[in-house]
N, C-alpha and C positions, 0 to 999 in steps of 0.2 A: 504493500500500500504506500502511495506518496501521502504522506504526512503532512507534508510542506502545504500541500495543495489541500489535503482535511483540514487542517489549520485555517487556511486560506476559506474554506468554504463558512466552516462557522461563525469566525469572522463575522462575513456578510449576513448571517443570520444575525447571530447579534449587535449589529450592530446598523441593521436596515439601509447599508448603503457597498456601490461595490469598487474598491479602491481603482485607481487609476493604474492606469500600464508604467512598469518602470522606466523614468527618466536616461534616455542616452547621452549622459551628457560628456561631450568632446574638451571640456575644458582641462586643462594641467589639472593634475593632483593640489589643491591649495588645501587643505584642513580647515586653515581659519578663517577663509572666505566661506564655506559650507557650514563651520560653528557658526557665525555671523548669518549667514540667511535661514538659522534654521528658526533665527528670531525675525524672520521678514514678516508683516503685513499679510502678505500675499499667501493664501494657505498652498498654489500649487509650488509657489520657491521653497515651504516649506520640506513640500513633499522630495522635490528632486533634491534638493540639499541633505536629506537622509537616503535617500536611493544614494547618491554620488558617494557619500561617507559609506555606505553597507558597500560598495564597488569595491571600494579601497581595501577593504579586511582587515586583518590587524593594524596596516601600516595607519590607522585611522584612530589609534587608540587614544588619542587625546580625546577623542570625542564622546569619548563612553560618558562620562555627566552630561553634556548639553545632548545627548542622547537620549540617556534614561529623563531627562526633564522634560523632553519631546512627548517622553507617555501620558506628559498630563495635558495634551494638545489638545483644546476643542472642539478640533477637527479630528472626526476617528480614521482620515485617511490619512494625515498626520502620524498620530501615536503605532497605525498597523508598521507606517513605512522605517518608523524609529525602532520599531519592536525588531523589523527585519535585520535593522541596518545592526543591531546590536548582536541577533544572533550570528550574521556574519563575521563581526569584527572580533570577537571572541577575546580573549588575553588570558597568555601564558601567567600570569601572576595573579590568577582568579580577583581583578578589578571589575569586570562585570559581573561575577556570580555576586559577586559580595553586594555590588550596589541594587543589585533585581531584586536581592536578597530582602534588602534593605526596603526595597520598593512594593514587595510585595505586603508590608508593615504599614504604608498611607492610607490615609483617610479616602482618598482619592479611588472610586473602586474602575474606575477608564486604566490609572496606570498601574492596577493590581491584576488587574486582564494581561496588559499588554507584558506585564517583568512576567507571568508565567507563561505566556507564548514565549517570547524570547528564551527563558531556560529550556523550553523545549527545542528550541533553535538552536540550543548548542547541545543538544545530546548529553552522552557519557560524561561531557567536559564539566558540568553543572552538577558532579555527584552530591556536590558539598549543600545543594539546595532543594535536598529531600527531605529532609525534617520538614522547612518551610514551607514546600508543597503539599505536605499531607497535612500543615497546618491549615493551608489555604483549603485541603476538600471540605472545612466545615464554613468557609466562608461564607455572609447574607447572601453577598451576588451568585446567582446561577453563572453567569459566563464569566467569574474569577474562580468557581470550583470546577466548572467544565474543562481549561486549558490547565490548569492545574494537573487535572487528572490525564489531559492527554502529554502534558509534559512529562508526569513519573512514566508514564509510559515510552517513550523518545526517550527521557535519560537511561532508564533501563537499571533500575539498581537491583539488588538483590531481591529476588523474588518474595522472601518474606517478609520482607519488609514493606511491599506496595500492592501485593496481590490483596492481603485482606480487605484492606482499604477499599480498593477498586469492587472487589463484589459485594463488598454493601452501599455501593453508591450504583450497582445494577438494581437495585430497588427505592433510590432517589422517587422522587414526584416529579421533580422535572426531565422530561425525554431529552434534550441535548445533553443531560447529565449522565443520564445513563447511557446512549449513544458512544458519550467519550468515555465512558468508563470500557464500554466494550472493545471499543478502540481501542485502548491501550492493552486491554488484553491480549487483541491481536498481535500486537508490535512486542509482548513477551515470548509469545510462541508457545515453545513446549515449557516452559515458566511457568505458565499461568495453568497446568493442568490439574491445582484441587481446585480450579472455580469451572469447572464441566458441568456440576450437578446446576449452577448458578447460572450457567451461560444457557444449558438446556431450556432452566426455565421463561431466561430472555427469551426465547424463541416463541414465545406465547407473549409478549409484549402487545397492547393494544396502538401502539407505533410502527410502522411498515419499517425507519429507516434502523431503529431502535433492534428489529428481528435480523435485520438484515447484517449487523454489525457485530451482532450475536452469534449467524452462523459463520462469518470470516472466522472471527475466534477462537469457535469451536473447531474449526477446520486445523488451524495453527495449534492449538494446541494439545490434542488429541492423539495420543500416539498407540490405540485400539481401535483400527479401523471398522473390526467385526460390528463395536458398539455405534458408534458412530454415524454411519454409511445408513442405515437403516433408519436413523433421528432426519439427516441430511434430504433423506430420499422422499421422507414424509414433504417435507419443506415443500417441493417443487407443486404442492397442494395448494399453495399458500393462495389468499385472494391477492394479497398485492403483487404485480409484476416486478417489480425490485426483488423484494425477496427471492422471489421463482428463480428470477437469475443467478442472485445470491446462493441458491442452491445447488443450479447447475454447476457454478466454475469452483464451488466447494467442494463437489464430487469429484470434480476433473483432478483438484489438486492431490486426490489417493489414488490418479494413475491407474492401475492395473487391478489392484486394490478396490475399486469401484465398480468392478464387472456387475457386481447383482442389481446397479440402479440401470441397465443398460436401459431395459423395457420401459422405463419411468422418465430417460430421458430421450428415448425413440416417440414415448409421447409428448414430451414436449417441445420435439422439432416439429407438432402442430400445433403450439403453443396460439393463441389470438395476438400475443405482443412480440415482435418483429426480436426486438434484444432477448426474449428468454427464446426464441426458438434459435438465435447465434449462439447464446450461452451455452445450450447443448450439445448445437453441433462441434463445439469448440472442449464441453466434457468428452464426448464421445472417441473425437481426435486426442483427447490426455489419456483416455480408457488403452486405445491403441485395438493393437490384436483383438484381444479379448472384446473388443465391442464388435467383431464383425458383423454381430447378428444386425448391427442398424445400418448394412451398408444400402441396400436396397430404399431405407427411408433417407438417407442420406442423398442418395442417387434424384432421389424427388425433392430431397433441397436445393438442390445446385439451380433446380427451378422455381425457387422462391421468389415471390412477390419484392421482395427488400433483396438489394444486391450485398450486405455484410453477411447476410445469413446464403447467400448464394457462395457467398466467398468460403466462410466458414465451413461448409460443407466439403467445399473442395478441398481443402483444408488438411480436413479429416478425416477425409477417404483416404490423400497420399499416407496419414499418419499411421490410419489402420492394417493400409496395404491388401488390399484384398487382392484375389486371385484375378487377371485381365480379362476371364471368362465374367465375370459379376458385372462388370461396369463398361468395356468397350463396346457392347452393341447398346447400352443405354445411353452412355455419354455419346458417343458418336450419332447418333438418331438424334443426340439432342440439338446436335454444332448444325442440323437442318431444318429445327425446329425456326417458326414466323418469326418469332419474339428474338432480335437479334442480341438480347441483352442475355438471353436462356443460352443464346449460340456463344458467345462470349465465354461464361461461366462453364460452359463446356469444355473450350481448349483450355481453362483455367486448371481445371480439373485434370485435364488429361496430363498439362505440365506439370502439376504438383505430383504426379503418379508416376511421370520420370520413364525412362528406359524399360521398365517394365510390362509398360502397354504399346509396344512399337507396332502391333497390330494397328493401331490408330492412326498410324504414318497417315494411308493415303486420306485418310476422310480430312483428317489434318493440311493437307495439301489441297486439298479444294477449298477450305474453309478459308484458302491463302488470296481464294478471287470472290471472295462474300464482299457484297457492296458497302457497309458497313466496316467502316476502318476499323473501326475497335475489337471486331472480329477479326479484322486480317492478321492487326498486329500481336492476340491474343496465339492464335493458327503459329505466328512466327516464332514464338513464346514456346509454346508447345513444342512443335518441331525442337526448336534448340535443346529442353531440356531431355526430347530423346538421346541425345549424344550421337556417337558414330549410327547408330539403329537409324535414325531419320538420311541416309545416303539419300534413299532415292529422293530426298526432297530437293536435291541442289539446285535445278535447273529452275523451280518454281520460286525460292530462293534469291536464285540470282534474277529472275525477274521481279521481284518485290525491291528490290535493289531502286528500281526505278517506279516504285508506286507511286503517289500523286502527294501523298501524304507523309512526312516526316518520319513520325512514329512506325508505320509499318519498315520505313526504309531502315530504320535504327533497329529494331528486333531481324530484320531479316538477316542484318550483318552481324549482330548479336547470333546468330541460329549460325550461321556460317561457319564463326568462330570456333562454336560448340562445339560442333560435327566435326572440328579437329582436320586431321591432313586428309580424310577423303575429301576435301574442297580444295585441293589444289588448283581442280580447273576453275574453282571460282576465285582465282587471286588476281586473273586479270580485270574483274568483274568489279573486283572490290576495289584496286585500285583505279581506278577508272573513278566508283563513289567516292574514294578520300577528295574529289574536286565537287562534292556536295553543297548544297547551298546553308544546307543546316548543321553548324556547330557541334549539335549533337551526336546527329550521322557523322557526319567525317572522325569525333572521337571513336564509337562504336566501331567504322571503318576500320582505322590505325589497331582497335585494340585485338580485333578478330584475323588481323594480319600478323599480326604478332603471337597470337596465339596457333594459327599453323604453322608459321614457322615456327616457332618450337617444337611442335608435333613432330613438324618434319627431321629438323633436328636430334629431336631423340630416338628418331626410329634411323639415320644414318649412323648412332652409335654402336 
């Protein structure tokens, strides 16, 4: 899980607004020009003048006071970009734990929020400011106990000393409370596994995002798949579609290990919401082998309505590897099917599945003059990841060379390349393209040139 970016998200929850993009700013390193405007008038000088110091990193450390005074900015896009800047700037001489430390102690509960993001900003390095985060889990504010608790989580200290804490703030009243409490659980891992029977019962949380945070962590920290898999498999029940998702890529994460949800998540590659039936088809592909039974509903996702779950699909077919007898006369019916976006997802497919289905060659070769470039260059795709197996496709190849469109002309020299030294007759072909008009082709060009002469090279040794 990115953290940074969880941090980031509740944030905007609490605090009803959504910070601005970070400042580029091209001026010299100056410190005390940046101390100085981070007292400007202006809230957005305020804001780049704490982006520009969080740039710097340590070499910024004079600023760590007129930093942490930043957290009492009345601007909350202010105090986030201060909070940022400090977990970047860090110091070897713990002057910023100590003064977060300090800060987490004001009246002010804006800069008792913002010092316990920043200790989660610095990880591991902020060990010294555990005691005063599990002081802060009893604090009035909700969102100075909420970052608190996903801070002990980011720092990471010794499991017993942060896990009790965190599962009785899984039965908090407030849901971002318990949210970050789950969260951090996840970020213990196998740490946090005597709060299972705790996390099980988040799973019944009258909160979609609150279950959903609960199955992450139970996925991490779980290390009886038998028990687990079976709680996990229920999930994909759930009414919320977050959660459902939540479930599938929980399964996915026990691999092999997850065979028994195969059925459970073969249904919900006909899930009603677009991302839980990707979800699946994305567990199914971590299942491997052992899911082959969904190749056949798989084969009917590459046809989905949503191109991520078309993606997906294909995906997980290469992952599962099924036999070319299963899928070649399906996918290749499909690279004919109206829907040029189904013909697409086809040679997607057929590329993720590699050298193995060289049976596909020739359907693959007509698919190289479908009207629809994104089929061509897909067709080109394909072919290349056959390897030397796609030979017969050279000539079609080297007339893609000169397609109308960029893209197909860049995969077909890409395919070229692939196919290694039986393209030799195509190197006049190819250099001929290195006087392409596109940038990109002429790179693709050079690199496919380069790559059978080596071929050739090494088969002269």
């Amino acid at each position: 899980m990115n953290i940074g970016m969880h941090l980031f998200s509740l944030l905007i929850i609490l605090s009803g607004i959504v910070p601005s993009g970070y400042a580029d700013s091209s001026q010299s390193p100056d410190i005390t020009h940046y101390i100085i405007q981070l007292k400007d008038s202006n809230p957005g000088s305020r804001i780049a003048a704490a982006q520009a110091l969080g740039k710097l990193g340590p070499e910024a450390g004079d600023a760590v006071h007129p930093l942490i005074e930043a957290l009492k900015d009345g601007n909350p896009e202010v105090r986030f970009a201060a909070a940022v800047a400090l977990g970047t700037i860090g110091s070897p001489s713990n002057t910023v734990v100590q003064e977060l430390i300090e800060t987490l102690k004001t009246d002010n509960p804006n800069a008792r929020t913002n010092a316990a993001f920043a200790l989660g900003k610095l990880g591991p390095a902020a060990k010294n400011a555990v005691p005063a985060l599990l002081e802060a889990l009893k604090d009035a504010n909700p969102g100075v106990r909420t970052f608190a608790a996903l801070a002990l989580g980011e720092i990471k200290p010794e499991a017993e000393t942060v896990i009790p804490a965190l599962i009785t703030i899984l039965q908090d009243k407030h849901p971002a409370y318990r949210k970050a409490a789950a969260d951090a659980l996840e970020i213990q891992g196998a740490a946090a596994a005597e709060a299972l029977p705790s996390l099980i019962e988040a799973m019944k949380d009258s909160i979609p995002n609150v279950r959903s945070s609960a199955i992450k962590a139970l996925a991490r920290a779980s290390s009886n798949p038998a028990e687990t898999i079976p709680v996990l498999t229920g999930m994909l029940q759930d009414a919320n579609p977050e959660v459902r998702s939540s479930a599938a890529h929980a399964l996915g994460s026990f691999g092999a290990d997850a065979r028994d949800s195969v059925p459970a998540l073969i249904t919900a590659l006909r899930d009603d919401t677009w991302f839980v039936r990707s979800s699946a088809a994305q567990a199914l592909g971590s299942i491997g082998p052992e899911a082959m039974g969904a190749v056949p509903a798989l084969i009917d996702a590459v046809r989905d309505k949503e191109w991520y779950v078309r993606s997906s699909a294909a995906h997980a077919l290469a992952a599962i590897g099924p036999e070319p007898e299963l899928v070649v006369p399906q996918l290749t019916m499909t690279l004919k099917d109206e829907d040029p976006y189904f013909r697409k997802y086809a040679a997607i497919a057929l590329a993720c599945l590699g050298p193995g289905v060289k049976t596909a060659v020739p359907a693959l070769i007509d698919a190289l003059k479908d009207k629809e470039y994104f089929v061509r260059s897909a067709a080109a795709d394909g072919l290349g990841a056959m390897g030397k197996e796609a030979k017969n496709a050279i000539p079609a190849l080297i007339d893609a060379l000169k397609d109308s469109t960029w893209d197909v002309r860049s995969s077909a020299a890409d395919a070229l390349g692939s196919i290694g030294p039986e393209t030799r007759e195509a190197i006049f072909a190819l250099r001929a393209a290195l006087n392409d008009e596109d940038p990109e082709v002429r790179q693709k060009v050079a690199a496919a040139l380069k790559k059978i002469n080596t071929h050739v090279l090494e088969m002269k040794k």
